[in-house]
N, C-alpha and C positions, 0 to 999 in steps of 0.2 A: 442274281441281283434281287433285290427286298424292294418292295412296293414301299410307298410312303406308308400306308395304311399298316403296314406291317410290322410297320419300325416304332408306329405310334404304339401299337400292341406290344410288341415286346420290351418297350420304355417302360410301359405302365406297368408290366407284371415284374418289371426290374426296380420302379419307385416303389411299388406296393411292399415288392419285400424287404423292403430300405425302412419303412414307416413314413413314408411321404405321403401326408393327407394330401384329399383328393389327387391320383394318383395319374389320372386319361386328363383331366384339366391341363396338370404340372405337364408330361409329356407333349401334349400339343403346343404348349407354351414355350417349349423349351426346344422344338422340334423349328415351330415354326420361326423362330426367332433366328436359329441357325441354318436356315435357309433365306431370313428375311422374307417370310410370307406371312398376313393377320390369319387367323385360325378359319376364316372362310375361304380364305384362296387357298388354306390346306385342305379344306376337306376338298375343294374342288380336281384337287389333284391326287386324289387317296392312292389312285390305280398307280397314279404317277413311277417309274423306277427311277431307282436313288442310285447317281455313279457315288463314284468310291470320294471321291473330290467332296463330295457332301456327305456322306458319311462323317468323314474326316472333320470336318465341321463342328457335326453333334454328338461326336463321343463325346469330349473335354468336356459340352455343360451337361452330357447328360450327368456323368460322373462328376462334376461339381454338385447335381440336385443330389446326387444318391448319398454324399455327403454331407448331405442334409443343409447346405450352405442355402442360405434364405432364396428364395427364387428372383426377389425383385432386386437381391446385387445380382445375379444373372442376367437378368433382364438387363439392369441396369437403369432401370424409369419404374416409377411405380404412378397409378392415377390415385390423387386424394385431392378431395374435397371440391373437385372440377377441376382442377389444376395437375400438368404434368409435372414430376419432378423426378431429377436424377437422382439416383441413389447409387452408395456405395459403402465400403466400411468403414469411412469417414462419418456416418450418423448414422443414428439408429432410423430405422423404418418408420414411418409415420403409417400409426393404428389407424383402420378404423373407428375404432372407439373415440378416440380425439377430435376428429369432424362433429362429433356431439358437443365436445367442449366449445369448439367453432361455434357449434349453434348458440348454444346459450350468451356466448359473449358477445356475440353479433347481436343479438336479441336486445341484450343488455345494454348495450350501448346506444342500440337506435332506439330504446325507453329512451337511456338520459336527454337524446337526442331531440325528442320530441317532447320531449319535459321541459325543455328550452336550455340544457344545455350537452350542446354537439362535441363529439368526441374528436377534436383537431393534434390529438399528439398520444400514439400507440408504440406498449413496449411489452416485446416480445422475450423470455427469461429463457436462455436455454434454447437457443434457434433452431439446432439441428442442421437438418436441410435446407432450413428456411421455412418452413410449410407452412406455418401459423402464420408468421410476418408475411408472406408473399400472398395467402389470401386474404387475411386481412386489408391489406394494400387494394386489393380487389374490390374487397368490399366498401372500402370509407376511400373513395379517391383522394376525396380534398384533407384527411390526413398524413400526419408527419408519421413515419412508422420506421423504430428503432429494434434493433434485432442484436440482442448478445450472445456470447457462449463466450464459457473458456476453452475451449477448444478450437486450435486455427485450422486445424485438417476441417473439425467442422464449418466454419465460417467461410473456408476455401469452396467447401460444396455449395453453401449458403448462396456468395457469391454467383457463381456457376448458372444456379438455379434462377436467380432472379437476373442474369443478365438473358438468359432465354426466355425468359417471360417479359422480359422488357421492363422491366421494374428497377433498374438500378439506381435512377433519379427521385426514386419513390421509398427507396428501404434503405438507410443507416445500420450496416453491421459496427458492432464494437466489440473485440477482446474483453470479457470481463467477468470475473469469478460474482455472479449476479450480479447486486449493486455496484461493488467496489470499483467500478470505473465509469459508472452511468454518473453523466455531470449532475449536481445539485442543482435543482429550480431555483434562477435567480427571482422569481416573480410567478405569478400566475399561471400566464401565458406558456411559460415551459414546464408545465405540471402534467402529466398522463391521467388523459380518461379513464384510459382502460389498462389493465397490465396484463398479461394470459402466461400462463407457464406453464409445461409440463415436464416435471422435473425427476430425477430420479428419485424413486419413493419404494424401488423391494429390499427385499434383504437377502444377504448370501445365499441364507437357505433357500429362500422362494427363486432366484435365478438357479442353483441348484438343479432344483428340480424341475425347470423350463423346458422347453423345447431345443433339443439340440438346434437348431434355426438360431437361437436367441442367443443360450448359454457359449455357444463354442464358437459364434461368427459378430452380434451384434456388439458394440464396445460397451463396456463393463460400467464405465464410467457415467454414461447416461440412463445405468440402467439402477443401480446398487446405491445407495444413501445410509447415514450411521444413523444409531437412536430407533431400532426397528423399522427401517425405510424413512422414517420424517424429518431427520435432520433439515434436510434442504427447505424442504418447505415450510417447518420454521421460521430460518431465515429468510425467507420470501416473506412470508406473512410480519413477520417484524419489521424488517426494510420498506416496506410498499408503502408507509401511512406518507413520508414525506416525503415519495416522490408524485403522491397523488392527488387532482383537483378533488377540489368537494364534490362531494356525490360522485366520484368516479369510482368504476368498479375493479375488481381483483377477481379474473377466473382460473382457477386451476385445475389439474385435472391431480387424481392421490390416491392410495391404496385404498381396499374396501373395509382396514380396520380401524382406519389412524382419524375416524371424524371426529369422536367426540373430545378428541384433544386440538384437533385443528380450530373446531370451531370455539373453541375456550381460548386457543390461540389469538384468534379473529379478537373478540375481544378484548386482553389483554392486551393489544397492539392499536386498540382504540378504533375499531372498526364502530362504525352505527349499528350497521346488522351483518349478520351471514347465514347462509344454512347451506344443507348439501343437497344436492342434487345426483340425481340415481342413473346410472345407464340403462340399457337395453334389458339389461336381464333385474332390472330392478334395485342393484346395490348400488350403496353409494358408493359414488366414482369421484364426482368435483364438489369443489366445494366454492360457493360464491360470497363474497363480502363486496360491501360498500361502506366508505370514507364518509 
């Protein structure tokens, strides 16, 4: 019989030879999951011996990670942005990187907000998991917050998600290829502060060459956009002007090479102003306008 500590060891020289970044991370995570322990009641049990019963357990996701199959469908929940959510391969993963985009629109908003005019009607482009809409929701209580996709496996998980979070009386999912089914503002009052999207913007080649994680498991469709990734957000940025209040903003998140057409975009679609905004390592990532 193999010590718990044992198994963690020979996971990790078994990820490693797979090309599983971070390699004693992914094992423990994937160990302790299929025992149902957090990674400190694993270490506490290193010495632990493992019957065969549990064995049996952690073969299947070892050899799902070693297949390079993303960790958090393993898991099955991933943490973003303070918020748990389920995942699966019904939407794509919610980056890191996009919590940045959170910041800036949440930012953005409670400017307008305190400029005297408050953000009371939020619409989410491309929901996914829900992630965006479900913290947003979070964050602006006393808004209405609408959440589309064309995708109903996606909206199923959407769903899902915000019925665990208790947010169902709080987030409107809609069926709809972007705009195309989001009602037209009869008045004012049904006009969107803010709009947030992050849309599919690579191209063949760039998922191509991805991380097998990404290329072989995450769906294509949230990923791949025509026109050298910008198609979509084109259309986003053309759509947005008439469903948005005055001075309401448009954040989205976009490849690091497509700014100086987005933001030629932005104007052209009658925005006031826009400009991009950099991630972590410096490049442009989002690009922000105001109506």
């Amino acid at each position: 019989m193999l010590s718990v500590l044992e198994i963690i060891k020979k996971t990790t020289d078994f990820f490693a030879s797979k090309g599983v970044e971070s390699p004693r991370l992914n094992a423990e995570l994937v160990i302790g999951h299929a025992l149902g322990l957090k990674r400190m009641q694993l270490y506490l049990q290193f010495e632990r011996l493992l019957a065969e019963a549990e064995l049996e357990k952690i073969r299947p996701l070892v050899r799902r990670r070693a297949l390079r199959e993303p960790l958090q469908y393993i898991l099955g929940e991933t943490e973003w942005y303070g918020l748990k959510l389920k995942t699966d391969k019904r939407a794509l993963i919610p980056r890191p990187e996009t919590e940045l985009l959170m910041e800036f629109a949440v930012k953005a908003a409670k400017d307008a907000g305190a400029a005297g005019t408050p953000v009371t009607r939020i619409l989410d482009l491309g929901t996914g998991t829900g992630a965006i809409a479900l913290a947003l929701a979070k964050e602006f209580p006393e808004a209405k917050v609408f959440a589309v996709d064309a995708s109903e496996e996606a909206l199923a998980l959407a769903t899902e998600n915000a019925m665990a979070l208790g947010l169902t009386e709080r987030v409107t999912f809609l069926k709809s290829d972007w705009f195309s089914a989001v009602p037209e503002p009869k008045d004012v009052t049904e006009r969107f502060g803010l709009i947030v999207s992050n849309p599919p913007y690579l191209t063949e080649a760039e998922v191509a060459e991805a991380e097998p994680e990404v290329r072989a498991f995450e769906p294509v469709s949230a990923l791949i956009a025509a026109d050298a990734g910008a198609a979509d957000l084109r259309r986003i940025i053309a759509g947005a002007p008439r469903f948005m209040a005055e001075g309401g903003v448009l954040a989205l998140e976009t490849g690091i090479a497509q700014h100086a057409e987005l933001v030629a975009a932005c104007g052209a679609a009658g925005f006031a102003r826009s400009e991009s905004k950099q991630d972590l390592t410096g490049r442009d990532r989002f690009v922000m306008a105001w109506r």
